[in-house]
C-alpha positions in Angstrom: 0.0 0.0 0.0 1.8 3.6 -0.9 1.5 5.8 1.8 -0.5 9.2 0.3 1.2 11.4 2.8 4.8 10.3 1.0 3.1 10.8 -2.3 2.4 14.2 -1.9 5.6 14.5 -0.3 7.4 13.4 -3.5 4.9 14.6 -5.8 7.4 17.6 -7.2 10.6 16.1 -7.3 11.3 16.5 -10.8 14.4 17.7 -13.0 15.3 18.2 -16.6 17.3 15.1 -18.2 20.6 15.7 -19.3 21.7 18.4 -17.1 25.1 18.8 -17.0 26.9 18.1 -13.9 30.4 19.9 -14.3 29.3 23.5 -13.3 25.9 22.8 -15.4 27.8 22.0 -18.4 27.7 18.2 -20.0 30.8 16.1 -20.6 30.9 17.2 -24.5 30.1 20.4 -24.2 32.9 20.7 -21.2 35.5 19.0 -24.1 34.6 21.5 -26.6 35.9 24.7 -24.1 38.6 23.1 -22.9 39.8 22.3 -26.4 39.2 25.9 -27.6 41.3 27.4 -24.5 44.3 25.0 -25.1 45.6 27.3 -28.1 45.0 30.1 -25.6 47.1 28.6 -23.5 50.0 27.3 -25.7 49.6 30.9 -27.3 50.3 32.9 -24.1 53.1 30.3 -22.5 54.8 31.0 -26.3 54.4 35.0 -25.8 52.7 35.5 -28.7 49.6 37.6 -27.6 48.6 38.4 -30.9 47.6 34.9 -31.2 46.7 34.3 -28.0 44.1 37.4 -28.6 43.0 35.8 -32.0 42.4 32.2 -30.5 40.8 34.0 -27.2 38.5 35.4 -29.4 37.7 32.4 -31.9 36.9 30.1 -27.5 34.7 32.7 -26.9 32.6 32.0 -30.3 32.8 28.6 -29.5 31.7 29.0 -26.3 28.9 30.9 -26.8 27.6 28.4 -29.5 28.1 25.1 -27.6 27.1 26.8 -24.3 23.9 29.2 -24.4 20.8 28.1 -25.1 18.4 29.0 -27.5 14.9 28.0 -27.7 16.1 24.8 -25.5 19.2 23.7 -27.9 22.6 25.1 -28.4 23.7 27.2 -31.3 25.9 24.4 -32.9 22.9 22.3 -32.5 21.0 24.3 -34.2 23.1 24.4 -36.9 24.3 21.3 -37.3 20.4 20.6 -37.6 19.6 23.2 -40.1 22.2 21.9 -42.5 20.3 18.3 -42.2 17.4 19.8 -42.4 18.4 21.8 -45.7 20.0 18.8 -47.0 16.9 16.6 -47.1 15.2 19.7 -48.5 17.6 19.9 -51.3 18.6 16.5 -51.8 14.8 15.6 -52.3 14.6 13.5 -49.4 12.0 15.2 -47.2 8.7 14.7 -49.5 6.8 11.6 -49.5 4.7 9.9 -52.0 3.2 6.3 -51.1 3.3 3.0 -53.1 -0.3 3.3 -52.7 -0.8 6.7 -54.3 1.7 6.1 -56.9 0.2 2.9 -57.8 3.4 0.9 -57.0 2.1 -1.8 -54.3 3.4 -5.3 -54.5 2.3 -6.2 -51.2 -0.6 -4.7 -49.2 0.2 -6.3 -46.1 3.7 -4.1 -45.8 3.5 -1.1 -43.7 4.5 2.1 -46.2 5.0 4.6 -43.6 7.5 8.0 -43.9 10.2 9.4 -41.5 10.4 7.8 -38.1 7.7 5.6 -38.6 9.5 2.9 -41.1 11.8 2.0 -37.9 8.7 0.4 -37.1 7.3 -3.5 -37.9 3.9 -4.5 -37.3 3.6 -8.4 -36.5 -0.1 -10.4 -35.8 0.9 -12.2 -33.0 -0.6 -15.5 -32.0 -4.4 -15.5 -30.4 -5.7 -14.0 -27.2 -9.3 -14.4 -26.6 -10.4 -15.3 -30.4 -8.0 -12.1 -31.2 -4.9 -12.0 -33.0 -2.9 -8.6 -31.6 -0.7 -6.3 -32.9 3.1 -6.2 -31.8 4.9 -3.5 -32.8 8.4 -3.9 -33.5 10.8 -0.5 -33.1 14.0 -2.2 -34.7 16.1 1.3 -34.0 15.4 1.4 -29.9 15.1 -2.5 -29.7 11.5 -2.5 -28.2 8.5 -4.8 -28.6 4.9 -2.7 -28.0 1.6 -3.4 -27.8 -1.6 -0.7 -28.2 -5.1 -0.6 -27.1 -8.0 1.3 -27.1 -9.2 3.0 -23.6 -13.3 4.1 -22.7 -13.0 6.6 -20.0 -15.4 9.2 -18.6 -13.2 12.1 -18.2 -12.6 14.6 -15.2 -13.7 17.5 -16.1 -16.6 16.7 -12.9 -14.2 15.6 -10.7 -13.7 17.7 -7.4 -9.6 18.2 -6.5 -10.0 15.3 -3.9 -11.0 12.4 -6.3 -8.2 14.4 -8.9 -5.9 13.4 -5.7 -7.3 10.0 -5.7 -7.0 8.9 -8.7 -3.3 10.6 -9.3 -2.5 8.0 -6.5 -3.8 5.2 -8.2 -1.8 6.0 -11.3 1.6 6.5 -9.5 0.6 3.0 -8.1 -0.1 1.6 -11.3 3.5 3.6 -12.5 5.0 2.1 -9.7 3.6 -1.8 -10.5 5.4 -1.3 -13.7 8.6 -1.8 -12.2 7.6 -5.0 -10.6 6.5 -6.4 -14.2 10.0 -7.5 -15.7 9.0 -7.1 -19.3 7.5 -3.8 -20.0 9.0 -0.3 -18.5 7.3 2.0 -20.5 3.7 2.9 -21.1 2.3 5.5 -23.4 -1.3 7.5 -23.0 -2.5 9.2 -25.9 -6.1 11.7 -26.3 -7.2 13.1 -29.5 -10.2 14.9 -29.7 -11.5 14.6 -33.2 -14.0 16.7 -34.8 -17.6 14.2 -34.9 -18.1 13.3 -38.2 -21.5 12.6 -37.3 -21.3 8.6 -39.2 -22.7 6.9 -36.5 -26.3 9.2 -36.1 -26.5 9.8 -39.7 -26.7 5.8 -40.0 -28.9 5.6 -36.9 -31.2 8.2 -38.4 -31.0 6.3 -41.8 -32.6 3.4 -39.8 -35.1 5.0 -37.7 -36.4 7.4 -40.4 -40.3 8.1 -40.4 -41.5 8.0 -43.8 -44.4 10.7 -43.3 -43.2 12.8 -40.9 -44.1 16.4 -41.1 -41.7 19.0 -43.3 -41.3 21.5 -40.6 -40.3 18.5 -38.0 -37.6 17.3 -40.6 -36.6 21.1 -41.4 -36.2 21.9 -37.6 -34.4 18.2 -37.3 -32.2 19.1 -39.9 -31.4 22.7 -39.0 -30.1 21.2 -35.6 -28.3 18.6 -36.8 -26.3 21.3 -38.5 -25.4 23.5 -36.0 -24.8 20.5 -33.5 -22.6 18.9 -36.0 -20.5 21.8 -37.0 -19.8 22.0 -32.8 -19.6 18.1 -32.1 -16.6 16.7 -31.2 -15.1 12.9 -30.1 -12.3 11.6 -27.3 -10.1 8.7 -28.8 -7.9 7.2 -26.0 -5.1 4.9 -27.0 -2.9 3.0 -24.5 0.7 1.5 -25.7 2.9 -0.2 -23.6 6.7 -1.9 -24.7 9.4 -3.5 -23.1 13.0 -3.7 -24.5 14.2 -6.6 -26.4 16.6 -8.0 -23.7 13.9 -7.6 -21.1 11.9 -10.3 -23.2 14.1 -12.4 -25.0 14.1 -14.7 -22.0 10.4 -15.2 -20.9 10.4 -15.3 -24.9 12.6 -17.9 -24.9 10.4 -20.3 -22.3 7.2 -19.4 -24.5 8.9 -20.3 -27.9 10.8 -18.2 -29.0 10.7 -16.0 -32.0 7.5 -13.5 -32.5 4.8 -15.5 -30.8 7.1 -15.9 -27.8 7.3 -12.5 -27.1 3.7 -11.8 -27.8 3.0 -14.1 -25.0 5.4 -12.4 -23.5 3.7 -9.5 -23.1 0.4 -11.0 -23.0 0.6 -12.1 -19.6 1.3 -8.6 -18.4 -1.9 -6.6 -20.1 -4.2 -8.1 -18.1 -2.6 -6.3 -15.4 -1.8 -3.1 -17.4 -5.7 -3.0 -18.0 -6.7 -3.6 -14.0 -4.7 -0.5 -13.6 -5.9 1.7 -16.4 -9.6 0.7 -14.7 -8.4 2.1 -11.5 -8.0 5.5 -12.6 -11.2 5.2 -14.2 -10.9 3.5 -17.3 -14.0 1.2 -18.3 -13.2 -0.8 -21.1 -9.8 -1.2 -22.7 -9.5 -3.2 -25.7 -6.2 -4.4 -27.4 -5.9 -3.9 -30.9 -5.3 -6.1 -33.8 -3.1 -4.9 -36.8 -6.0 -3.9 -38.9 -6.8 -1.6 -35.7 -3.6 -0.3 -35.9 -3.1 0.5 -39.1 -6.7 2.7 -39.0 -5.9 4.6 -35.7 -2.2 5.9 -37.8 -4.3 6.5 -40.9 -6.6 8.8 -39.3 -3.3 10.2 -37.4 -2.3 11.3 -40.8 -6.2 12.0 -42.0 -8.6 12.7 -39.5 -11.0 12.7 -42.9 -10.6 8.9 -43.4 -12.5 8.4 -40.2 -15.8 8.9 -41.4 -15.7 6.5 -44.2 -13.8 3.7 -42.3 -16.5 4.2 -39.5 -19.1 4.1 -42.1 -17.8 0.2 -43.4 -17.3 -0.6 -39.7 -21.2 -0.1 -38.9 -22.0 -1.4 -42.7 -19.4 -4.2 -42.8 -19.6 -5.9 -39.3 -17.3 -8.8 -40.6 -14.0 -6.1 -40.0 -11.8 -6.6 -38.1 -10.4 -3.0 -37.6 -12.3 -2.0 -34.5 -10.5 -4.5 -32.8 -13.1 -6.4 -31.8 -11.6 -9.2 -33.5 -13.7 -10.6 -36.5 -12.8 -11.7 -39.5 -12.4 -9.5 -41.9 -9.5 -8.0 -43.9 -9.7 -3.6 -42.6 -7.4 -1.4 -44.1 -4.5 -3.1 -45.4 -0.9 -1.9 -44.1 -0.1 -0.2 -47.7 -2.9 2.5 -46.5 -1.9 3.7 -43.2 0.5 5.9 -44.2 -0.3 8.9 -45.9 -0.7 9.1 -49.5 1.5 12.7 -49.8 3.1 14.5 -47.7 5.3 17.6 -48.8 8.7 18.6 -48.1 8.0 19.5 -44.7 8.6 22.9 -43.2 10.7 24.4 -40.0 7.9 25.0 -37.9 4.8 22.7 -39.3 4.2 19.1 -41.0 1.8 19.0 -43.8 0.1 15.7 -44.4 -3.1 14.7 -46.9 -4.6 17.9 -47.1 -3.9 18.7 -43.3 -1.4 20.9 -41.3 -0.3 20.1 -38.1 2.1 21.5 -34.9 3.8 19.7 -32.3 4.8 21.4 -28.8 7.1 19.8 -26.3 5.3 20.6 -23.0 7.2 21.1 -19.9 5.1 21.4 -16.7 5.1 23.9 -13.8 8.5 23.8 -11.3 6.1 23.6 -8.7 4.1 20.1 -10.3 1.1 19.8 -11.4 -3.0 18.0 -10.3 -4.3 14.6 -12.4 -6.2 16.3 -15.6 -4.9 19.5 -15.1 -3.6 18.9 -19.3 -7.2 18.8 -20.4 -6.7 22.5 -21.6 -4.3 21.8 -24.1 -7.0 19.5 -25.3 -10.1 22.1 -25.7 -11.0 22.5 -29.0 -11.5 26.0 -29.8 -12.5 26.2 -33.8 -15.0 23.7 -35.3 -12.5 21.4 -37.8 -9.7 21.5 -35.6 -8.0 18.3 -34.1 -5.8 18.2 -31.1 -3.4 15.4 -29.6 -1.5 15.2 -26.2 0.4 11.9 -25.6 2.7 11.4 -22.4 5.5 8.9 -22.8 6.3 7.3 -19.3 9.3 4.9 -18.3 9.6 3.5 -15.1 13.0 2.8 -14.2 14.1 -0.2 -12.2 15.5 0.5 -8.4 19.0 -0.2 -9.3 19.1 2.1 -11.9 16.9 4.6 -9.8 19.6 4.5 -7.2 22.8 5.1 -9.5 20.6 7.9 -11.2 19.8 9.7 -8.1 23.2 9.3 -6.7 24.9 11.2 -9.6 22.1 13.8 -9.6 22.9 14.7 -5.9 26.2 14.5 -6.5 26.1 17.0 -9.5 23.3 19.3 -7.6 25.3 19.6 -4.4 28.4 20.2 -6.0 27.8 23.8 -6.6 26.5 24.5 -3.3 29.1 22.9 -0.8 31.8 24.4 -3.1 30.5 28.2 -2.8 30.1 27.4 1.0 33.4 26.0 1.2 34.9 29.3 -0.6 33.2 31.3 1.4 30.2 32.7 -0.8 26.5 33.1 0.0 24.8 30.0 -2.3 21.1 30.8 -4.2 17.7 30.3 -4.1 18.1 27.9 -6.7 21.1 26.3 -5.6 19.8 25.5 -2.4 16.8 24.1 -4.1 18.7 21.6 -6.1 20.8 20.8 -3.5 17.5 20.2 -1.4 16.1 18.2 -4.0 19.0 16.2 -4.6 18.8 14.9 -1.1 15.0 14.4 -1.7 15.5 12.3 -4.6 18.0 10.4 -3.3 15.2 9.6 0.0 12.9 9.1 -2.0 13.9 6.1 -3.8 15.7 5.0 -0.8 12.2 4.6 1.0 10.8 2.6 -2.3 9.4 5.1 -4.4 9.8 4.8 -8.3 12.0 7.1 -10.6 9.8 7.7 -13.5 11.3 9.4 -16.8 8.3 11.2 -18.9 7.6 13.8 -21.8 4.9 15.4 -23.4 3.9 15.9 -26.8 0.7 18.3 -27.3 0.0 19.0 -31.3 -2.9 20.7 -33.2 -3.8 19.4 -36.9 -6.1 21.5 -39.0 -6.9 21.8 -43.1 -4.3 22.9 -45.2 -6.0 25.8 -46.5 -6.3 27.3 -43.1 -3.8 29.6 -41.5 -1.5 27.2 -39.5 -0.5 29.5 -37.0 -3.6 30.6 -35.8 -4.1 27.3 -34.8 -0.7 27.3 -32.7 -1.2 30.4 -31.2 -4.6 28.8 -29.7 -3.3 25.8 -28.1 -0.1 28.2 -27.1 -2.9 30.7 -25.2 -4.1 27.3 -23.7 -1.1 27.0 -21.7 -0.2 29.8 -20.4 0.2 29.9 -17.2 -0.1 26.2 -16.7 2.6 25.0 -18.9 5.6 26.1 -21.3 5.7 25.0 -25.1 8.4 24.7 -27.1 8.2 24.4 -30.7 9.8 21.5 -31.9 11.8 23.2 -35.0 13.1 21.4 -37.7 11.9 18.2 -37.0 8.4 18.8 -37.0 7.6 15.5 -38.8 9.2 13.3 -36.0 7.3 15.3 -33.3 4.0 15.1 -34.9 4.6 11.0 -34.6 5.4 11.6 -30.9 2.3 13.4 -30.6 -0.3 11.9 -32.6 0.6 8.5 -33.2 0.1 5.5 -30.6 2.7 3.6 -31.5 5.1 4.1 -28.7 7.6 5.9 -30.3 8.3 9.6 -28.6 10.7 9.6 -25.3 14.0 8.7 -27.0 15.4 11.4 -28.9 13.1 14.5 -27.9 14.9 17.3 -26.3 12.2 17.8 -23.3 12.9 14.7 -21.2 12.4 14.9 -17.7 12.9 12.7 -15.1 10.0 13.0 -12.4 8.4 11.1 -9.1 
């Protein structure tokens, strides 16, 4: 049983990733000075302050561009990643057509996805309750994942004290990760959707009353279009992966090969879903590949949703709500987009639609469970917005090495000024404070949890994208800072949008957090 005192004891303990620990610089960025000050050096001991002044003056440059920060990355990073970016743009590389579109598909069954997304392999696993699943293979990050689909009633109702509840049943359920050997990470993704209205138009359809009076079907119709243009829907997806050599030996017992690590992980969901239900989930099916491959198409084209609903109410013999029937759904060919341009520094256009991703960084002094629902309030009719929040639980050895070197690097500062002599900071007493806390923390069993947060809006290419960004950027202020992910707005958009489990390696806004 966690103790709910300790929780909200521990509830703010969180830090950036990747701090540096020599005076707040990293290792290479602490190589790149000293190597620019060595000619200094040489320069002076020779007497020769001419070129002592000249290579004083080319380390400060460097310096400056390994060293301050702009916009959350370093000057050299920023242009080492503008001349990638340009290169793709100039070599060609950056657009995509698909197979499908082209007319160029040999296979249907294999995936024809762009950018980030071909890392990817989609396997049916074996059967689990008259349902073949989908494992996802990320071949770059060695990780086996599986997705589902999530019913939940939202929070908006909720007073703060069932918020408080519920945020303890999901650092609970965080924490039973770590007790499961084969899966550290779990993924939780909302997209509210504009409603295509599918489902009444084919209820109406049915229940349509041949001689029913003009005016009735006038008024009928006149609300149907206001309530329509308004209407919007909540898709919840649920991922969660473990790393190859987590499973390669439960896989091993179970068979080996694909099917042994699909069982695998199938003896874990069970679990994953008795958690999910204790914050208030109340129904969480797992997805079969057909599933898949519709929830990243209408990722890419929140259009395609209406007709793919349409043949799922039509056609009942699909397969692609995951309900598991036998039918074929969309084959793997189509889940991609069909074109997407070269894409920009600061958007990703795909089929007709234009979206932005944000990196979200919460408050320093933490934040309440649903206090994100916000960045997810739909402000124009036609607009779609996605928040996803990667989360990996790390195990208690690795906990304790982490927090060790992270009070080690946030005390550092502190007992040297004291040591010289000098008054120490706010700030520096606060990270030498919460170095100790950290380090208590796991020492009395909590869980060390690394996280980001991936918030994106996705609207029709003919309207002006940046209106769009500047709403969800109004939604989080003062609640949360966004940074625009630049130059790699394509990658971000899959961190964002996509539940495929692909989003905390790589991203420049990691945190670690309790």
């Amino acid at each position: 049983m966690i103790d709910s005192s300790s929780v909200r004891r521990y509830r703010n303990l969180h830090h950036r990733e990747g701090a540096g620990w020599i005076g707040g610089l990293t290792t290479a960025q602490a190589v790149w000075i000293v190597g620019a000050c060595v000619p200094v050096i040489v320069a002076i001991a020779g007497n020769h302050w001419t070129a002592a002044l000249g290579w004083l003056a080319a380390a400060a440059v460097i310096t400056v561009l390994v060293t301050v920060p702009v916009l959350g990355r370093p000057a050299v990073r920023w242009l080492a990643d503008l001349i990638m970016f340009g290169t793709g743009v100039m070599m060609g590389w950056s657009p995509w057509q698909s197979r499908a579109a082209a007319g160029r598909v040999d296979d249907p069954s294999v995936p024809d996805l762009p950018g980030v997304l071909s890392r990817l392999a989609f396997h049916d696993g074996p059967r689990l309750y008259e349902t073949r699943l989908c494992l996802i293979q990320d071949s770059v990050d060695a990780r086996w994942s599986v997705t589902g689909r999530l019913t939940h009633s939202g929070v908006a109702m909720a007073s703060p004290g069932e918020c408080e509840q519920l945020a303890s049943r999901f650092g609970a359920m965080l924490l039973g990760l770590r007790g499961r050997e084969v899966i550290d990470r779990i993924s939780l993704l909302v997209r509210t959707v504009p409603d295509d209205g599918t489902d009444y138009r084919l209820w109406r359809a049915t229940h349509e009353v041949a001689d029913a009076p003009v005016l009735t079907r006038q008024i009928t119709d006149e609300i149907d279009r206001d309530v329509a243009a308004v209407s919007v829907r909540t898709e919840l997806f649920v991922t969660v992966s473990g790393t190859e050599a987590a499973l390669r030996r439960p896989a091993k017992t179970a068979g080996g090969g694909v099917a042994g690590r699909a069982y695998a992980l199938y003896r874990v969901l069970d679990g994953v879903a008795d958690g999910l239900r204790a914050v208030g989930a109340t129904d969480v099916t797992w997805l079969t590949s057909a599933a898949v491959a519709e929830t990243i198409r209408t990722g890419f084209n929140p259009a395609a949703a209406a007709h793919l609903r349409h043949q799922h109410l039509t056609r009942p013999d699909r397969d692609g709500d995951g309900s598991g029937g036998g039918g074929g759904g969309l084959a793997w060919s189509q889940a991609g987009p069909a074109f997407a341009p070269a894409p920009a520094a600061r958007h990703y256009a795909h089929d007709g639609f234009v979206s932005v991703t944000y990196a979200v960084g919460p408050p320093v002094g933490g934040t309440t469970f649903g206090s994100l629902a916000p960045l997810l309030a739909v402000r124009t009719a036609g607009e779609r917005r996605a928040l996803q929040i990667h989360y990996e639980v790390l195990d208690r050895g690795e906990a304790r090495r982490h927090v060790t070197r992270t009070r080690f690097r946030d005390t550092v500062v502190a007992d040297f000024k004291a040591s010289r002599g000098f008054r120490s900071s706010a700030e520096d007493e606060h990270r030498r404070a919460g170095g100790h806390d950290h380090e208590h923390a796991v020492a009395a069993g909590h869980g060390l949890v690394r996280y980001t947060i991936a918030a994106a809006t996705t609207v029709p290419a003919e309207w002006n994208i940046e209106d769009a960004a500047a709403g969800l950027e109004n939604a989080a202020t003062d609640h949360f800072s966004l940074m625009r992910i630049e130059l790699a707005q394509d990658a971000a958009f899959a961190a964002a949008v996509l539940p495929v489990g692909y989003g905390l390696p790589g991203l420049p806004q990691r945190r670690w957090h309790r």
